[in-house]
C-alpha positions as CSV (number, residue, x, y, z in Angstrom):
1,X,10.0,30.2,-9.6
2,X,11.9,27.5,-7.6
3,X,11.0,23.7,-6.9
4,X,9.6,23.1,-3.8
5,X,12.5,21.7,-2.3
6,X,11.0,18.4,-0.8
7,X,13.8,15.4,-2.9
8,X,17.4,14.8,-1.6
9,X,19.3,14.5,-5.1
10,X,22.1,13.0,-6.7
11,X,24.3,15.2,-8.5
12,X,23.5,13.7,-11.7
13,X,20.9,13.9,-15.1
14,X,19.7,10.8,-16.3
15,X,19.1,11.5,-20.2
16,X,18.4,8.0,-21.6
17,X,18.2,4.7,-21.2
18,X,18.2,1.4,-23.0
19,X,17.0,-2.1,-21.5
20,X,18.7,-2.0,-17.4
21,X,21.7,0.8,-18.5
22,X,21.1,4.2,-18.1
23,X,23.6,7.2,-18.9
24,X,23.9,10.6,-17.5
25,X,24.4,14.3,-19.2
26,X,28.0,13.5,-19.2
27,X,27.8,10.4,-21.0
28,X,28.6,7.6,-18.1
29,X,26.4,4.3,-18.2
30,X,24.9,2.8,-15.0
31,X,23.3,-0.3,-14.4
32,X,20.4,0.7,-13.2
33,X,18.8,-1.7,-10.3
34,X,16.4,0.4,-9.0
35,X,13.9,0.9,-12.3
36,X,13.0,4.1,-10.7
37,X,11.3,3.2,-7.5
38,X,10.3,-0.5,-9.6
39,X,8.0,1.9,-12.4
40,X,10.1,0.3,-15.3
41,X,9.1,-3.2,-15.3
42,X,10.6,-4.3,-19.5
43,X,13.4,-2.2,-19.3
44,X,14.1,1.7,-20.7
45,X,12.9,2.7,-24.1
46,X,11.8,-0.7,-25.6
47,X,10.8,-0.7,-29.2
48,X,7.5,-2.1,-28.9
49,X,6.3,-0.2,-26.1
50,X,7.6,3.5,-27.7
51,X,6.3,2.5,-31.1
52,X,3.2,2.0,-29.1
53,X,3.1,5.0,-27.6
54,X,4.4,7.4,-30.1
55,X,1.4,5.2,-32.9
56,X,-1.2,6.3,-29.9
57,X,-0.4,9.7,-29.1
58,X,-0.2,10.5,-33.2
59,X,-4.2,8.9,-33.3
60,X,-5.5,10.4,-30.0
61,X,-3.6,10.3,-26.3
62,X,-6.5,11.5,-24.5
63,X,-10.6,12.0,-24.0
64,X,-12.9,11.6,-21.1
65,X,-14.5,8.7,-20.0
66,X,-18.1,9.9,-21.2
67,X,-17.0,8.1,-24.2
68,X,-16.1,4.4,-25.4
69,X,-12.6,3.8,-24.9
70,X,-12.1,-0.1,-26.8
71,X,-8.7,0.0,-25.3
72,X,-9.8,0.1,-22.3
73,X,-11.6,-3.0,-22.2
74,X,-8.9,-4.5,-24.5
75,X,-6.7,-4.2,-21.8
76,X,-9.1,-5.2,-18.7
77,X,-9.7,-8.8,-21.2
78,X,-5.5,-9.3,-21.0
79,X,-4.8,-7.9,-17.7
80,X,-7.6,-10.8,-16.2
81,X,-6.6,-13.2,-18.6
82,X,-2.6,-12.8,-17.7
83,X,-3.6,-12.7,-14.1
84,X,-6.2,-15.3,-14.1
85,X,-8.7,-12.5,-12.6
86,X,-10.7,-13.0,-15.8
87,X,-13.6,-12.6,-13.6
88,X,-13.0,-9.9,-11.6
89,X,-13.7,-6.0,-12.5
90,X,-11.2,-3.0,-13.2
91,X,-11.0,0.5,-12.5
92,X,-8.3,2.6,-14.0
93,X,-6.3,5.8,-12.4
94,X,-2.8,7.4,-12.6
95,X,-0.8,6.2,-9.4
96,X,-0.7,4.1,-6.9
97,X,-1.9,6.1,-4.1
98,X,-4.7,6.8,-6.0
99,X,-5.6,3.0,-6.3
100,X,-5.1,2.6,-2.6
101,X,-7.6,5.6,-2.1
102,X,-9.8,4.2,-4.2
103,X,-9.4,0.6,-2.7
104,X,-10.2,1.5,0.7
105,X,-13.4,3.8,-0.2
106,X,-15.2,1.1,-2.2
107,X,-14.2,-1.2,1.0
108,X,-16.3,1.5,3.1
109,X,-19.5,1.8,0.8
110,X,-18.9,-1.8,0.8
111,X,-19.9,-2.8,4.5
112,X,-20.0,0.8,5.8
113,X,-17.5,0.5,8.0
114,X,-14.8,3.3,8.8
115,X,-11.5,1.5,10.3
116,X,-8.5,0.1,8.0
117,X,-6.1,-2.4,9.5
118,X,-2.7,-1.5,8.1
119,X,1.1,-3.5,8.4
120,X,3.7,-1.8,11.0
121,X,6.3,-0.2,8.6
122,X,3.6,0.2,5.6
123,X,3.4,2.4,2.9
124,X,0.6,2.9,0.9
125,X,1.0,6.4,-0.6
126,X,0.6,10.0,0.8
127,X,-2.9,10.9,-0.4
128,X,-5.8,11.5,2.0
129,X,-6.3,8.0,3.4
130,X,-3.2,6.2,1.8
131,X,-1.2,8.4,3.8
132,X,-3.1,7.3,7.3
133,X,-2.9,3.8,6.1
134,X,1.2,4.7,5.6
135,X,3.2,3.7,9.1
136,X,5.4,7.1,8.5
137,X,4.1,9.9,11.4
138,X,6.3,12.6,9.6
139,X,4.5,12.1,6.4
140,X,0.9,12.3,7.9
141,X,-0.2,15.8,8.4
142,X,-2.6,16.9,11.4
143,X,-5.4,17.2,8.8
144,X,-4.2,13.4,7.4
145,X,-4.7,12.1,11.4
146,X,-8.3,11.3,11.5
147,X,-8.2,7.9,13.8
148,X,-9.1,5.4,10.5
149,X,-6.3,3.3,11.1
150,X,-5.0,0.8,13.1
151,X,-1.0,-0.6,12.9
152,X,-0.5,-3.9,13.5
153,X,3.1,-6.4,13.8
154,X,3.6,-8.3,10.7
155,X,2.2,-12.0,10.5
156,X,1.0,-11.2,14.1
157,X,-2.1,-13.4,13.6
158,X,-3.8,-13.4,16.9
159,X,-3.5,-9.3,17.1
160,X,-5.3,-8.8,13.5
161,X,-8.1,-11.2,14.9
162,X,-8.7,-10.0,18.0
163,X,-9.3,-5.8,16.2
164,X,-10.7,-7.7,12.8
165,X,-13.4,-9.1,15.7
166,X,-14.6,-6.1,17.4
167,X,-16.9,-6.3,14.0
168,X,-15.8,-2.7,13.0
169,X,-12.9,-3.3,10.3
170,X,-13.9,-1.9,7.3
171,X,-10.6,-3.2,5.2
172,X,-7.1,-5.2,5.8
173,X,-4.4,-3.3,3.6
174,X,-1.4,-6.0,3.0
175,X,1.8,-5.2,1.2
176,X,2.7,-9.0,0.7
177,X,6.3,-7.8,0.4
178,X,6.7,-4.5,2.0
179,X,9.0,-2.6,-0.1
180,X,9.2,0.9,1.8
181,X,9.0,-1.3,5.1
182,X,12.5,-2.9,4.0
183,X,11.3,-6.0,2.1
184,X,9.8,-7.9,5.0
185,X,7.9,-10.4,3.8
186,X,4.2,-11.7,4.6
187,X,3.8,-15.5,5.5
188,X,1.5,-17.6,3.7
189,X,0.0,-19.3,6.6
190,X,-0.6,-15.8,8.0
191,X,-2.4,-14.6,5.1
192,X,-4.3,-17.5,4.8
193,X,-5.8,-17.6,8.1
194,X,-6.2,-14.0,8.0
195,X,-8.3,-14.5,4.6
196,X,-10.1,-16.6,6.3
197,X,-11.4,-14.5,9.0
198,X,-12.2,-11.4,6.7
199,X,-14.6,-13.6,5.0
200,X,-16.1,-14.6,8.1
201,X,-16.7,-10.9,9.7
202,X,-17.6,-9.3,6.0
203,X,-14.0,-7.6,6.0
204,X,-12.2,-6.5,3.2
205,X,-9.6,-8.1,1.8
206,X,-6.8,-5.9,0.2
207,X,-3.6,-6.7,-1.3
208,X,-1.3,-3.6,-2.2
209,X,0.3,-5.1,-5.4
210,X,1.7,-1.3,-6.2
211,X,5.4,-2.3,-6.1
212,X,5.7,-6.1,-5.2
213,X,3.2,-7.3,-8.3
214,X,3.6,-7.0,-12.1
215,X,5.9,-10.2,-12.1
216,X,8.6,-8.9,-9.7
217,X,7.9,-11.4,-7.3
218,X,8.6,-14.0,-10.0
219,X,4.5,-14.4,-10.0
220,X,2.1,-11.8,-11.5
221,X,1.1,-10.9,-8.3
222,X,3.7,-11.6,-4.9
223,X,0.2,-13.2,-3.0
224,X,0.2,-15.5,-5.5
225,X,2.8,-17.7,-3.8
226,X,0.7,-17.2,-0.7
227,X,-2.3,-19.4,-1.6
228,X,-4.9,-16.5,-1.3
229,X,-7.6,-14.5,-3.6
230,X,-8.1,-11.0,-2.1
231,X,-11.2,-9.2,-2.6
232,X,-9.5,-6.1,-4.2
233,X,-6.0,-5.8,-5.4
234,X,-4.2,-2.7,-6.6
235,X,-1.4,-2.3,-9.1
236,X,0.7,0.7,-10.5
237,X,4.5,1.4,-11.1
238,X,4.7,-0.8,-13.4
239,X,1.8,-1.1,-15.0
240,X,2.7,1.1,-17.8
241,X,6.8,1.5,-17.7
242,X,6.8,4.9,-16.1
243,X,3.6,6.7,-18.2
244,X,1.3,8.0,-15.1
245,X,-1.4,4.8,-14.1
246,X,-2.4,2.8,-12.0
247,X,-5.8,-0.2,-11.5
248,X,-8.1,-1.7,-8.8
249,X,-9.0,-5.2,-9.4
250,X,-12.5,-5.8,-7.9
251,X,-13.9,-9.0,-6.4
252,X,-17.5,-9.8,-8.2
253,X,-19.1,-9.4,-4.6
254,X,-18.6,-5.4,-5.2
255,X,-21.5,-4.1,-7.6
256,X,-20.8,-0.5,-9.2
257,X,-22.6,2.6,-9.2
258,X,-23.0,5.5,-11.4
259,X,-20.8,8.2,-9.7
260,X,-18.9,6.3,-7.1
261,X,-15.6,6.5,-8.3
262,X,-14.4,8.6,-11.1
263,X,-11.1,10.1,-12.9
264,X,-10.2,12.5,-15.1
265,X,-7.1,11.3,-16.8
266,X,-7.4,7.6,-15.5
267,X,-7.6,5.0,-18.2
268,X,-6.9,7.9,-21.1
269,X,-5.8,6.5,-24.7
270,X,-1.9,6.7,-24.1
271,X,-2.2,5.2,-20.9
272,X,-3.7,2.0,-22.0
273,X,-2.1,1.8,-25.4
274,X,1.5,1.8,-23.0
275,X,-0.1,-1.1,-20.8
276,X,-0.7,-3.3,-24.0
277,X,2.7,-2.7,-24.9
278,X,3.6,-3.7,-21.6
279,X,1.8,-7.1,-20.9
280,X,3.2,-8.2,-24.6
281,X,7.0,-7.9,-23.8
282,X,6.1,-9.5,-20.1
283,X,4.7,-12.3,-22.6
284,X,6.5,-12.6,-25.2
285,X,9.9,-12.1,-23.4
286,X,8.8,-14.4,-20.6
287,X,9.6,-11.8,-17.9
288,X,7.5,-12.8,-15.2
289,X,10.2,-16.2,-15.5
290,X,12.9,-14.1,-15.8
291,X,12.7,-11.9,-12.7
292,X,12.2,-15.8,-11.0
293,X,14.9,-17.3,-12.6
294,X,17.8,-13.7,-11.7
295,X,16.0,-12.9,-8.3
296,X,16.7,-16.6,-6.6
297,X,20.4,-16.3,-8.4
298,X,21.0,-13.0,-6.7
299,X,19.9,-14.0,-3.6
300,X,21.4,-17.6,-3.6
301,X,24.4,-16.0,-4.7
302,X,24.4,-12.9,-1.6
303,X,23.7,-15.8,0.5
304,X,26.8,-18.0,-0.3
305,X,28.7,-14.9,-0.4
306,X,27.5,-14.3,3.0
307,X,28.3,-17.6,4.3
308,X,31.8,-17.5,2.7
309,X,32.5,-14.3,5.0
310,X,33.1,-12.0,1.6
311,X,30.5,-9.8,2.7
312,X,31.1,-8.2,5.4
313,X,28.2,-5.8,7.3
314,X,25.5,-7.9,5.9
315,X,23.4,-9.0,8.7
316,X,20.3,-10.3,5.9
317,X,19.4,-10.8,2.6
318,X,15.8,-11.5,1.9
319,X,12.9,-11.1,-0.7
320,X,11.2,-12.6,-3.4
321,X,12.2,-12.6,-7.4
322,X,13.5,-9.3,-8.0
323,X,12.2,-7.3,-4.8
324,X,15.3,-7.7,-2.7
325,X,16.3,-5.9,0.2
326,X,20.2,-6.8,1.4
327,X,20.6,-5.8,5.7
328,X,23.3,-3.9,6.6
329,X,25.3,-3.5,10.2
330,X,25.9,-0.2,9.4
331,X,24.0,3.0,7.4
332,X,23.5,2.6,3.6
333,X,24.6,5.8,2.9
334,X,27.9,5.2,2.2
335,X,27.7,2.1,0.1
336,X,25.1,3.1,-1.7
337,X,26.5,6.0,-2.8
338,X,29.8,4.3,-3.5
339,X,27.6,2.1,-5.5
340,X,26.6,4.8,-7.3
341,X,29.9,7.4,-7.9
342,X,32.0,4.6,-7.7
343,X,30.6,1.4,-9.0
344,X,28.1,3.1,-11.6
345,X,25.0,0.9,-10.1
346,X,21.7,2.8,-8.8
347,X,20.0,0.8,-6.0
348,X,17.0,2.1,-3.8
349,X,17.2,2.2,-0.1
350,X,15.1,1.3,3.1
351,X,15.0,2.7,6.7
352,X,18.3,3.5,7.8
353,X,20.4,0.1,6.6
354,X,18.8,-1.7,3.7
355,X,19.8,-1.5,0.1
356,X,16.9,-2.3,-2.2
357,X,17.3,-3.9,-5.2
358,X,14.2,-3.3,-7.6
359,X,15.7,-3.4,-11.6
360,X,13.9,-3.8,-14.9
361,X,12.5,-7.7,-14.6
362,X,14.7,-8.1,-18.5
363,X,18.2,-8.0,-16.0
364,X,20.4,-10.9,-16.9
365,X,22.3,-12.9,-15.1
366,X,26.1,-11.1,-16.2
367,X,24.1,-8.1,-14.8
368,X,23.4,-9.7,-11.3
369,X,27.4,-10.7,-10.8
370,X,28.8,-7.1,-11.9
371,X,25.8,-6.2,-9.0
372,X,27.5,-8.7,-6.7
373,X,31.0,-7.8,-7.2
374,X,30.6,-4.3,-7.1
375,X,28.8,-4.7,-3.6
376,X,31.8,-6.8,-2.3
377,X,34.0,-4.0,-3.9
378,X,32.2,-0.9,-1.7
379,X,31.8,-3.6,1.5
380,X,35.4,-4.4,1.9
């Protein structure tokens, strides 16, 4: 049997890792500024988090939720606590999509309503609804197309009123930093308003934390510097440093139900054992400050580079902490993969002429100028 042939690759094997380097089958390191699409949020193969893991897995790694599970509701305490959504509720799954799914459903049983407002350039994963919330047409197969969703511009107040008013909007779906969409970013006074008028027509307020929260906007969550409480936000990536999971955080106003969502594997022992791990090394290490502090150097830095004329072909740099997307005049393809071949530095991508920039929030400083240099290097 074959894979299903559905990933471009790189003609390389990542075999380990070790805090933001990563080295291949023949034995060449890599700065690694792409985390894996952001999952590895306190670096590769910390010490807490596999001595964590590997304690967990040698107790129990996994039984239903028919049982007690202490961890999980160890973990709900410091997930609220280290957001400051003490009072809010959490259900656990494996991925982000999932969350999303799960988001937008409780929205619906919510106020019954049947319509999602969704970003231009979104993407919110490639299950059922997720996928018709995702702004991708060749993702969203004829069985995917059922008329739920609406596309609207970006911080584009006036259009999201005028649909949110029709009185039929079940839920607005908001990547505060749109990673997928080439880190555009969402404008407070945009949000606010927007806030303001789900409240007023019973709309749901969602904010798809998936890859712009966890602290790589420099905050817990990226609408944090917006001035805004949504009434359900999701997380995953990296929530757990690459092991399969993924939360909703729900508003009080939602009351549960017996049988209204479920999961198999969703908040299993390993799982939430990992996400303990986790939130202590964001803690202790003080990454959430970190990924503030290395994210405004980079970008100050690209900036004065910019303005200095040693970067030629960028047109942009913009972003948030460390969720940075660098415009380019010309296709990423080639400087990316000169990044990569030549350089030793894995970035992510975006449309047709972004580089991404999403690394392990423990990247230092020294890391960000051999970034810089070796993006002048393949620019030239």
């Amino acid at each position: 049997m074959n894979l299903f042939d559905v990933y471009p690759l790189f003609d390389i094997e990542i075999q380990r890792g070790q805090g933001s380097r990563v080295w291949d089958s023949k034995g060449q390191e890599y700065l690694d500024l792409y985390g894996g699409h952001a999952v590895i949020s306190i670096g590769h193969a910390h010490p807490h988090y596999v001595k964590a893991i590997s304690e967990q897995v040698a107790r129990l790694g996994f039984y239903s939720n028919s049982v007690q599970n202490p961890l999980q509701k160890e973990f709900a305490h410091r997930l609220g606590k280290a957001t400051g959504y003490e009072d809010y509720q959490l259900f656990l799954i494996n991925s982000g999509a999932e969350a999303n799914e799960n988001a937008m459903k409780l929205a619906s049983f919510y106020n019954g309503r049947t319509r999602i407002l969704s970003i231009e350039k979104a993407f919110h994963g490639r299950t059922s609804l997720a996928v018709e919330a995702t702004a991708n047409p060749k993702i969203i197969a004829p069985i995917n197309a059922n008329g739920h969703v609406t596309y609207l511009p970006i911080n584009d107040i006036e259009a999201w009123k005028k649909e949110i008013e029709k009185g039929d909007v079940c839920a607005c779906m908001i990547e505060c930093i749109q990673g997928v969409g080439g880190i555009r970013m969402v404008q407070a006074d945009f949000l606010q308003q927007l806030s303001k008028i789900c409240a007023e027509q019973d709309t749901v307020l969602i904010c798809d934390e998936i890859q712009c929260g966890y602290g790589r906007s420099g905050k817990f969550f990226a609408h944090q510097w917006l001035g805004v409480k949504p009434d359900i936000i999701t997380v995953a990536k990296g929530i757990c440093n690459g092991y399969p999971m993924g939360g909703v955080l729900i508003s009080p106003k939602f009351t549960p139900v017996y049988g209204q969502l479920g999961t198999t594997f969703g908040g299993n022992h390993l799982g939430c054992a990992g996400a303990l791990a986790v939130l202590d090394i964001i803690e202790q290490e003080r990454l959430i400050d970190n990924a503030h502090n290395v994210g405004t150097y980079i970008i100050d830095t690209l900036i004065n580079e910019k303005a200095q004329g040693r970067l030629p072909h960028v047109v942009d740099i913009r972003g948030r902490g460390l969720m940075i997307g660098i415009e380019l005049d010309i296709p990423y393809k080639e400087p990316r993969t000169s990044l990569i071949n030549q350089e030793h530095i894995f970035t992510g991508c975006s449309g047709t002429n972004v580089i991404r920039l999403l690394p392990p929030l423990c990247i230092t400083k020294e890391d960000a100028d051999t970034f810089i240099q070796a993006l002048k290097n393949v620019l030239v």
